[in-house]
C-alpha positions as a Markdown table, in Angstrom:
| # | Residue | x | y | z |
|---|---|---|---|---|
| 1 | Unk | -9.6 | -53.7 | -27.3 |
| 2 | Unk | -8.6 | -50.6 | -30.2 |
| 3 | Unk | -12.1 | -49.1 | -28.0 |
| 4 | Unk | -10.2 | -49.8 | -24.6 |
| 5 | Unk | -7.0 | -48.3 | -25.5 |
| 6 | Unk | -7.9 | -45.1 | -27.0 |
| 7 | Unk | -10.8 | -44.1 | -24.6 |
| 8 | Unk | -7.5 | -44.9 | -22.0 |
| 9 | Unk | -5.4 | -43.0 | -24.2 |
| 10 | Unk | -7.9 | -39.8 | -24.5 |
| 11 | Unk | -8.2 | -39.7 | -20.3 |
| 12 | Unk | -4.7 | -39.9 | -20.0 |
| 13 | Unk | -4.2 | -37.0 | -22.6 |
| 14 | Unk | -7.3 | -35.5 | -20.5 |
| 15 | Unk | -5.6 | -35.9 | -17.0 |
| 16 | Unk | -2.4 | -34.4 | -18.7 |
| 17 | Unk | -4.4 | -31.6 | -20.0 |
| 18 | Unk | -5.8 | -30.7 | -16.4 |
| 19 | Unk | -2.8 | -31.0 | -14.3 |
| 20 | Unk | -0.9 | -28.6 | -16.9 |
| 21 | Unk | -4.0 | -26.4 | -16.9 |
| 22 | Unk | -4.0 | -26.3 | -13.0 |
| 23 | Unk | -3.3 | -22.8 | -11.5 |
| 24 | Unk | -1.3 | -22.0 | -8.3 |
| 25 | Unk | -3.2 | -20.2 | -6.1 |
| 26 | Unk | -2.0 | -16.8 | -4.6 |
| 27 | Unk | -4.3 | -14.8 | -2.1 |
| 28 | Unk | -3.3 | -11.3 | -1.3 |
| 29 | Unk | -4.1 | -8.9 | 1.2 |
| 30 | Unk | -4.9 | -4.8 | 0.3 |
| 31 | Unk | -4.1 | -2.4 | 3.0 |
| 32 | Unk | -7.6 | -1.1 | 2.6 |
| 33 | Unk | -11.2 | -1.4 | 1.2 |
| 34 | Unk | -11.6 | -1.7 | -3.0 |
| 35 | Unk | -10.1 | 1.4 | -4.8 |
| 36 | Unk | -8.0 | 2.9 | -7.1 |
| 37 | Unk | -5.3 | 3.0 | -4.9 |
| 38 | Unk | -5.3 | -1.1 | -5.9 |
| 39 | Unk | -5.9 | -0.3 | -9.4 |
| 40 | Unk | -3.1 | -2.4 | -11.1 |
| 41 | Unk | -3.8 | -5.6 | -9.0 |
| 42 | Unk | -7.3 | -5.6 | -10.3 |
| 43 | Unk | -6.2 | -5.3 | -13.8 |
| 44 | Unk | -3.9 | -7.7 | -13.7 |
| 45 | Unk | -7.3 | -10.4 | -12.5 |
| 46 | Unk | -9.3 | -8.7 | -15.3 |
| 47 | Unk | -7.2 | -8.8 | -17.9 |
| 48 | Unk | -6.3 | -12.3 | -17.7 |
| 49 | Unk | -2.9 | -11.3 | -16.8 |
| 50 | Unk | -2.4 | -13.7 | -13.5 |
| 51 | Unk | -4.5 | -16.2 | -15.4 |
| 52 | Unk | -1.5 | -16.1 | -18.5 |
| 53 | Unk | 0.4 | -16.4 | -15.4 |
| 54 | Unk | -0.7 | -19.9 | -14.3 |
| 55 | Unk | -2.2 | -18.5 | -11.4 |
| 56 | Unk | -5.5 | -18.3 | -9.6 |
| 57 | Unk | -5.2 | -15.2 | -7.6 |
| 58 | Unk | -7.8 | -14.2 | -4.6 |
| 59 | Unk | -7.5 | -10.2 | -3.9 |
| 60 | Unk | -9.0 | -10.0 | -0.1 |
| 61 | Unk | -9.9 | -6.1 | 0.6 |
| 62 | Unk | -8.6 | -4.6 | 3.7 |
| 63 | Unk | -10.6 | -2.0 | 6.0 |
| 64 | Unk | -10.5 | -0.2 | 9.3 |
| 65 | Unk | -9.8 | -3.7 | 11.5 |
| 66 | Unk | -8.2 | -5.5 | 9.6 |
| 67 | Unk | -3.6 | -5.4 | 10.0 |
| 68 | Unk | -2.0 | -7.1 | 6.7 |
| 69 | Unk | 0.9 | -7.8 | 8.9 |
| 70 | Unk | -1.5 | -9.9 | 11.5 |
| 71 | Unk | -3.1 | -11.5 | 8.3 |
| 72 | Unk | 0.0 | -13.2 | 6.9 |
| 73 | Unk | 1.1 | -14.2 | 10.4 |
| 74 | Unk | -2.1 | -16.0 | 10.7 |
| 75 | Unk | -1.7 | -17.5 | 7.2 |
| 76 | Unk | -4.2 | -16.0 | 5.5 |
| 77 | Unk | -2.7 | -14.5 | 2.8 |
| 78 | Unk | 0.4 | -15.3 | 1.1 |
| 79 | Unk | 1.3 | -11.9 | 0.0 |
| 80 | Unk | 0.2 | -8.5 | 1.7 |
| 81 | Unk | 0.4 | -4.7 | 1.0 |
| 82 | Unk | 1.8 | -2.4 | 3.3 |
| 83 | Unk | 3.6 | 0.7 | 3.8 |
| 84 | Unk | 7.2 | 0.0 | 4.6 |
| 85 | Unk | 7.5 | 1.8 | 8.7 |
| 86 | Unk | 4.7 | -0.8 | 9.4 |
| 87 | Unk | 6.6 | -3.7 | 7.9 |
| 88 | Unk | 10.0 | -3.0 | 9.0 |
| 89 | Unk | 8.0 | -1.9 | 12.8 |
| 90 | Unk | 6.4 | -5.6 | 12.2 |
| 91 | Unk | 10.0 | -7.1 | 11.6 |
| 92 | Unk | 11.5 | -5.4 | 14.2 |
| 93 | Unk | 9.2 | -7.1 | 16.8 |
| 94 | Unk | 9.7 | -10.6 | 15.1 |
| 95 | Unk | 7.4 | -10.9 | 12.4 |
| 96 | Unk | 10.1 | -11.2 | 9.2 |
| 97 | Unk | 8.4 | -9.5 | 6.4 |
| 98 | Unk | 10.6 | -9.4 | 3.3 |
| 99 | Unk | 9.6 | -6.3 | 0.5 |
| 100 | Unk | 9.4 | -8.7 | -2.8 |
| 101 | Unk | 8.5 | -5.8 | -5.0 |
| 102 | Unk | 8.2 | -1.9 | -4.4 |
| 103 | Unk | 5.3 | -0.3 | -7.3 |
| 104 | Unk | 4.8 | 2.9 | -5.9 |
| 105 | Unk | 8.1 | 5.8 | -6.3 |
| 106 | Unk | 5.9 | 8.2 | -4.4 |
| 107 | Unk | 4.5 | 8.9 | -1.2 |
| 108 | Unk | 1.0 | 10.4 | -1.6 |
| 109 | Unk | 0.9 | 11.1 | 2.6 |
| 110 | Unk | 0.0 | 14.3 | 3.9 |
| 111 | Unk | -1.1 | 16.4 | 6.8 |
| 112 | Unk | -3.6 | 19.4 | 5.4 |
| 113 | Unk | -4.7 | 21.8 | 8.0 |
| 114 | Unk | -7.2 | 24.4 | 7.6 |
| 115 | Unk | -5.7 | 28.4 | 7.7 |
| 116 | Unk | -8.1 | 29.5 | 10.0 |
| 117 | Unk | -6.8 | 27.1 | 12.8 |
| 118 | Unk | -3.5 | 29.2 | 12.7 |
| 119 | Unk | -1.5 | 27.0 | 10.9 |
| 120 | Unk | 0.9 | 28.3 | 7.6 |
| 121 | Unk | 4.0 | 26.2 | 8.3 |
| 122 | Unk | 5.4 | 23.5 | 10.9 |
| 123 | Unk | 6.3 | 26.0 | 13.4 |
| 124 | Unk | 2.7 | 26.7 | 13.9 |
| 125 | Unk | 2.0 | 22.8 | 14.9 |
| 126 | Unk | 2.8 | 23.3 | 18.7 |
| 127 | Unk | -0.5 | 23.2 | 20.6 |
| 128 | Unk | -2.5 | 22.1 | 18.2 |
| 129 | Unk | -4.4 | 19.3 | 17.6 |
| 130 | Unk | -3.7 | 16.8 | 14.8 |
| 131 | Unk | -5.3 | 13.9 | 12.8 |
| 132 | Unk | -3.3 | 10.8 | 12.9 |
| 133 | Unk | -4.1 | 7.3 | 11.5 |
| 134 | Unk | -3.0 | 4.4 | 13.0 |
| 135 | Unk | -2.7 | 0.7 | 12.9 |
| 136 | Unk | 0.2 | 1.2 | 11.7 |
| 137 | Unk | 0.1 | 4.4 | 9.4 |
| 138 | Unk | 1.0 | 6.5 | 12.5 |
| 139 | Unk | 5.0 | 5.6 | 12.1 |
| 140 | Unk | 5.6 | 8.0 | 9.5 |
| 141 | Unk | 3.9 | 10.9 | 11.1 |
| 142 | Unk | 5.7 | 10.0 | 14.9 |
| 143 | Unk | 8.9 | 9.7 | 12.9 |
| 144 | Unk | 8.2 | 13.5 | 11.5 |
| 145 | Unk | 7.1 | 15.2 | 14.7 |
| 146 | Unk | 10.5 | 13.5 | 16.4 |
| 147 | Unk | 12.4 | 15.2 | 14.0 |
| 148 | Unk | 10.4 | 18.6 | 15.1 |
| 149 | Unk | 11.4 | 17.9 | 18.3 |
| 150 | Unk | 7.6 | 17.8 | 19.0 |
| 151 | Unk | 6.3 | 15.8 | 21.9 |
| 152 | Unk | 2.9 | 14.1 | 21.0 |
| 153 | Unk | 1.6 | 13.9 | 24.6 |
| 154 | Unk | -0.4 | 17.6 | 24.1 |
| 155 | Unk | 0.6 | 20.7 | 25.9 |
| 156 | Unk | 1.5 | 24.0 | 24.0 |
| 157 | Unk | 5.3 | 22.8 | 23.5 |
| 158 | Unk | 4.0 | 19.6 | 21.7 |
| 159 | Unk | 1.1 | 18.4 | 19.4 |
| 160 | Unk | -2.3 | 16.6 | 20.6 |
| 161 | Unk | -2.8 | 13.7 | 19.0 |
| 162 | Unk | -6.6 | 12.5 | 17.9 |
| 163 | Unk | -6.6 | 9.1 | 16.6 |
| 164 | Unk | -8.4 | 9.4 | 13.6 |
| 165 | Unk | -11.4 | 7.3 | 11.9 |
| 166 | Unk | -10.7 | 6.8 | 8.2 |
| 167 | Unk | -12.7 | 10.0 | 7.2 |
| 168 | Unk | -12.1 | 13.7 | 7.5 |
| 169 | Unk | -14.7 | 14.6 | 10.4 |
| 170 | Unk | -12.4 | 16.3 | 12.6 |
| 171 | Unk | -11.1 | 18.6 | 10.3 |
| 172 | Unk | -14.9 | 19.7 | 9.0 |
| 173 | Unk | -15.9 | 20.1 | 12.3 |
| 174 | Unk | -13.5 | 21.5 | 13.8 |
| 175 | Unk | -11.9 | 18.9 | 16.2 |
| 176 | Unk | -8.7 | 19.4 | 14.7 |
| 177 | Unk | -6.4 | 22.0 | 12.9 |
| 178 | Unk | -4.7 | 19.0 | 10.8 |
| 179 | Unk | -5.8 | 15.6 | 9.7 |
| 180 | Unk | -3.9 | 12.9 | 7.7 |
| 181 | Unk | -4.9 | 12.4 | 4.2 |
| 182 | Unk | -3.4 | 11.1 | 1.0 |
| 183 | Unk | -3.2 | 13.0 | -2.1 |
| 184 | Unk | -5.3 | 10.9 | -4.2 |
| 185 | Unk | -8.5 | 10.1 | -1.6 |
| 186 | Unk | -8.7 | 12.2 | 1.7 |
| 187 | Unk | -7.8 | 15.6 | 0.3 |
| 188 | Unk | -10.6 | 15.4 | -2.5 |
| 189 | Unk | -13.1 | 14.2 | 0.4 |
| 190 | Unk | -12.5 | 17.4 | 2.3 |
| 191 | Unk | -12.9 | 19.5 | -1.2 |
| 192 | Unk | -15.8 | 17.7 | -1.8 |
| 193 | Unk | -17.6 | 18.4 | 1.6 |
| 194 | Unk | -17.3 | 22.3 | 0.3 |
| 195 | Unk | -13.7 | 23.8 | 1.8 |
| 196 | Unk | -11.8 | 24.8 | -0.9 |
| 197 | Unk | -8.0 | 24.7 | -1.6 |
| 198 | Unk | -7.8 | 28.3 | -0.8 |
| 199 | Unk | -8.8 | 27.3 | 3.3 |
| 200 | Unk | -6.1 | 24.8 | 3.3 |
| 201 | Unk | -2.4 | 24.2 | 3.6 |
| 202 | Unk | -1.0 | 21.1 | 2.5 |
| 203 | Unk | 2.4 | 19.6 | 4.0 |
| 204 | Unk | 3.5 | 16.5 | 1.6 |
| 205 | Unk | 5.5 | 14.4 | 3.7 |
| 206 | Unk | 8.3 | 14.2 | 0.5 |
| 207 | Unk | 8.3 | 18.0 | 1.0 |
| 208 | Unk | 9.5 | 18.1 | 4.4 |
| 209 | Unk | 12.3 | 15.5 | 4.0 |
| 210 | Unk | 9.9 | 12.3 | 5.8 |
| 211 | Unk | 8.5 | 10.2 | 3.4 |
| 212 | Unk | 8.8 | 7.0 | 3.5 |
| 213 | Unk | 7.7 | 3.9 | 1.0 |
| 214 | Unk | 4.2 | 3.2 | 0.3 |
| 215 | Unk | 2.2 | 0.2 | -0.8 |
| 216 | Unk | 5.3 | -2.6 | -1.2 |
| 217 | Unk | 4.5 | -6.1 | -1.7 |
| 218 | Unk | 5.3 | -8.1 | 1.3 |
| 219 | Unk | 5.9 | -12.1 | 2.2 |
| 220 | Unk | 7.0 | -14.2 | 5.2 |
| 221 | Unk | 11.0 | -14.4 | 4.9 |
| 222 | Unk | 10.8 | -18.5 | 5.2 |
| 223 | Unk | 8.4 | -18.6 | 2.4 |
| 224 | Unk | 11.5 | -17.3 | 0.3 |
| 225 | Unk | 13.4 | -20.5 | 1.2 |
| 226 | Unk | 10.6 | -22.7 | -0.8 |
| 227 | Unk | 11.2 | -22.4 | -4.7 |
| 228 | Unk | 7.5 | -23.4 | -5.3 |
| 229 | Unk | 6.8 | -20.5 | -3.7 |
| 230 | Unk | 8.9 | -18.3 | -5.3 |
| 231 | Unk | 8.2 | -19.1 | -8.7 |
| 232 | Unk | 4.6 | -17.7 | -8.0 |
| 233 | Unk | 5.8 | -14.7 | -6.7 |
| 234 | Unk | 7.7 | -14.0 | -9.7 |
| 235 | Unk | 4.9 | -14.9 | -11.9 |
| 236 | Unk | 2.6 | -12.7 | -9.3 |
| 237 | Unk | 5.1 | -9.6 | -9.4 |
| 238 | Unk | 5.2 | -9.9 | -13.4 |
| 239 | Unk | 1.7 | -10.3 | -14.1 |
| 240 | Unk | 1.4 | -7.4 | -11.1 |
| 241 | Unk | 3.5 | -5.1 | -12.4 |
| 242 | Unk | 1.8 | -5.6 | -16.0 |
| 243 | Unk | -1.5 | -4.4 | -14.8 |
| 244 | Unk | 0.6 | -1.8 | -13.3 |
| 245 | Unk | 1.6 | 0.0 | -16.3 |
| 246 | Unk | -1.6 | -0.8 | -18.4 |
| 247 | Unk | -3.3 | 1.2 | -15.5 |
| 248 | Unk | -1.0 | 4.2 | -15.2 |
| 249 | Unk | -1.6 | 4.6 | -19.1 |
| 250 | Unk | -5.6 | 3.5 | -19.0 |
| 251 | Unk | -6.6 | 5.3 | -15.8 |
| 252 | Unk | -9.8 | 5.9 | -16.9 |
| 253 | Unk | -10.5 | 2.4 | -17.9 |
| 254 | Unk | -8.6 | 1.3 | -14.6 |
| 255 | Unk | -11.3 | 2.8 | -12.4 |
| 256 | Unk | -13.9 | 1.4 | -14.5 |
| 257 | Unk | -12.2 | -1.7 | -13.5 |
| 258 | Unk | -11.8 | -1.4 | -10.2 |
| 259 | Unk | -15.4 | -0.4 | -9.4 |
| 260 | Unk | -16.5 | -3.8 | -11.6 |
| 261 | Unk | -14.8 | -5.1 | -8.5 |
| 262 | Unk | -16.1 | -3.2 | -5.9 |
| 263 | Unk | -18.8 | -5.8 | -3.7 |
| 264 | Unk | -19.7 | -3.0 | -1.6 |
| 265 | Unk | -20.8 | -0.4 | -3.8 |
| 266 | Unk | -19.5 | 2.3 | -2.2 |
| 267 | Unk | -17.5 | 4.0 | -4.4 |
| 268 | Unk | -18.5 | 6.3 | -7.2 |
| 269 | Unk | -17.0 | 7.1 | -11.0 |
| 270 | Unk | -15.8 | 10.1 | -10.7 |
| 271 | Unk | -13.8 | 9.8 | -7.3 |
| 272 | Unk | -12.4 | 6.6 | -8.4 |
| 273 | Unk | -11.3 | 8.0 | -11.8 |
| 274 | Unk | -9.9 | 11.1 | -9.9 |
| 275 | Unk | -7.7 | 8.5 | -7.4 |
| 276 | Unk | -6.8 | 6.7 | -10.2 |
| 277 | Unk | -5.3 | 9.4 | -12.2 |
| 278 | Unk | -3.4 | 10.4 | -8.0 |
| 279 | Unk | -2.1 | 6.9 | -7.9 |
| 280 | Unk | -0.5 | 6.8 | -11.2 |
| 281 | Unk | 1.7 | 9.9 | -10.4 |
| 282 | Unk | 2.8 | 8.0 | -7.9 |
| 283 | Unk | 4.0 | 4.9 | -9.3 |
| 284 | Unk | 5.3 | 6.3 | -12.3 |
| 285 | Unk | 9.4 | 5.9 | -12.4 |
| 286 | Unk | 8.9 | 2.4 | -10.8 |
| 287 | Unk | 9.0 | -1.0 | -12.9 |
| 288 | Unk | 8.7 | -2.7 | -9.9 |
| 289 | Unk | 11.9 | -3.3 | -8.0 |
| 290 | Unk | 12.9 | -1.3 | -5.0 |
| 291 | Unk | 15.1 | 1.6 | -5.2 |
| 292 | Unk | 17.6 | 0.6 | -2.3 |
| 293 | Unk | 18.2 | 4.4 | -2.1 |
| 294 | Unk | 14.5 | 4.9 | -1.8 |
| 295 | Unk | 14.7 | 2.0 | 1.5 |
| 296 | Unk | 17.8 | 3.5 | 3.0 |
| 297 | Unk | 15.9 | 7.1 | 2.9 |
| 298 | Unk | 12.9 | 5.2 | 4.7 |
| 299 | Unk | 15.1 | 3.7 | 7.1 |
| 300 | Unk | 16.8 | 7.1 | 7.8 |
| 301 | Unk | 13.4 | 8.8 | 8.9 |
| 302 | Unk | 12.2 | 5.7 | 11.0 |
| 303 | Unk | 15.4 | 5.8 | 13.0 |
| 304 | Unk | 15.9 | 9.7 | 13.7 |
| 305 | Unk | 13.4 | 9.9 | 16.2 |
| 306 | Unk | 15.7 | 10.6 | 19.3 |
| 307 | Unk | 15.0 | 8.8 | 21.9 |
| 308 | Unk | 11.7 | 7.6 | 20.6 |
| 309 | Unk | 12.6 | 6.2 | 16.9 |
| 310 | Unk | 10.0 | 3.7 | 14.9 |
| 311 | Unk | 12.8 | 1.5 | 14.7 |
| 312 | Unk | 15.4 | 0.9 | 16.7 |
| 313 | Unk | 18.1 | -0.6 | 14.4 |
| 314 | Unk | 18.8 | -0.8 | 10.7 |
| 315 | Unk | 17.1 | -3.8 | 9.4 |
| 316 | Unk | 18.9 | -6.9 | 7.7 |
| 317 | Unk | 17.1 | -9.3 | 5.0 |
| 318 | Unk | 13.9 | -6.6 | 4.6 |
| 319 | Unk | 14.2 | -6.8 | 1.3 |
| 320 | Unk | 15.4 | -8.6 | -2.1 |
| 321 | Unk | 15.6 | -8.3 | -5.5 |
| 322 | Unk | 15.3 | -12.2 | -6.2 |
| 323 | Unk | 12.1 | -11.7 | -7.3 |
| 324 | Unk | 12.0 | -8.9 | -9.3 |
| 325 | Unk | 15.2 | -9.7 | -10.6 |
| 326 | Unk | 13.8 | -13.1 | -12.0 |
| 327 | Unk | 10.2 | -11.4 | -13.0 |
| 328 | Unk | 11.1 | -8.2 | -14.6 |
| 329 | Unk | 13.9 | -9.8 | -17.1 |
């Protein structure tokens, strides 16, 4: 019987042990493929960080097809990354995305143009064409040609828009006079395919008064309503925004990381270690919480496009601190 009780009592302390031990799963969504520019998240798995966490956390890369925003409206993920015009465009049309947590201060969007197309300053964009992502990424740049007072339907009052791969092609070969890049990966591919910063002129979208948030974290608004489910996103945006900062101040380790991580096998050491070192400029001043000055400047540029704006009305509920507030304490 003594036999009985304690094998009963050392299952019971066993069954105990594994429900504690058991980890809440999280799945998020990148905006795009395995890189630096997703540095802190990968960090944050490698490190152990979601694991100290509780937390069992599947990081699904993005790419050319896939929308976060369709992704979490087909319950496939339970938090996404996207840049904020796409999510508050997503909300507008019914999907209510809520920012949780905001890492990146900085845009890194611009639109380089090579000199010999004629172009030294915005005035020279009438009748040219221009590189312009979309699936989303196009608000920003719609929102800045508004404020021009640029039509994007061609002629040689407005600008012709060429929907652009995710590559720099037109710009080497001469299909366009701008093309969309961001200052820590496209840029460095056009350097690398041999012009040189000398050829080019570079309009940051923060320079010309039209940048807008970057890379928040993003869940479903009901999801907020379920304190399950927000206890993991404060234990996600803690254990996030740890592998965060470790990365801004280990970028070279970071892309070491991130390339450990990389299936596809695509991406090389030195441009990963170069975007890493990009990305960390650009969420430096942030611990994680959003700047409501920094959303009310992003809501500003969305909504001054005339009679064409990204976004008709100023948003209620697109963001919250609850999170943040709870996590960063």
């Amino acid at each position: 019987m003594k036999t009985f009780i304690k094998t009963l009592g050392a299952a019971a302390l066993g069954l105990a042990a594994s429900v504690a031990n058991a980890a809440d799963d999280v799945t998020l969504q990148l905006k795009w493929v395995t890189q630096a520019q997703f540095a802190g998240y990968y960090v944050a798995l490698d490190k152990g960080f979601y694991a100290d966490e509780g937390l069992n956390v599947t990081i699904k890369p993005g790419g050319p097809d896939i929308a976060p925003a369709q992704v979490i409206a087909g319950g496939g993920a339970d938090v996404v990354l996207d840049w904020m015009p796409s999510a508050l465009a997503s909300r507008e049309k019914g999907l209510a995305l809520v920012n949780i947590a905001q890492p990146f201060k900085s845009s890194g969007m611009m639109l380089t143009c090579r000199k010999d197309a004629g172009v030294s300053s915005p005035d020279d964009f009438a009748g040219k064409t221009l590189g312009v992502w979309f699936f989303g990424n196009e608000y920003p740049f719609l929102s800045w040609m508004s404020k021009l007072g640029l039509s994007t339907d061609g002629g040689d009052s407005g600008v012709t828009v060429l929907k652009q791969g995710f590559n720099v092609d037109p710009i080497l070969q001469g299909q366009a006079a701008c093309v969309s890049t961001m200052t820590y990966n496209e840029y460095w591919q056009i350097i690398d395919a041999g012009l040189t910063p000398d050829d080019l002129v570079v309009f940051k979208y923060e320079d010309q008064g039209v940048a807008t948030l970057e890379d928040g974290m993003y869940v479903l608004e009901d999801n907020l309503s379920d304190p399950a489910f927000e206890d993991k996103m404060v234990r996600f945006v803690r254990a996030s925004m740890k592998g965060w900062k470790w990365a801004e101040e280990n970028p070279d380790d970071a892309a070491m990381i991130v390339l450990d991580n990389d299936a596809s096998g695509a991406q090389t050491e030195e441009h990963q270690t170069r975007m890493m070192r990009e990305i960390a400029k650009l969420t430096a001043g942030s611990n994680g919480a959003l700047d409501p000055a920094d959303y009310e400047r992003t809501v500003d540029s969305l909504m001054s496009g005339g009679s064409d704006p990204v976004i008709t009305a100023k948003p209620e509920g697109a963001w919250t601190h609850a999170i943040t507030d709870k996590a960063l304490n």
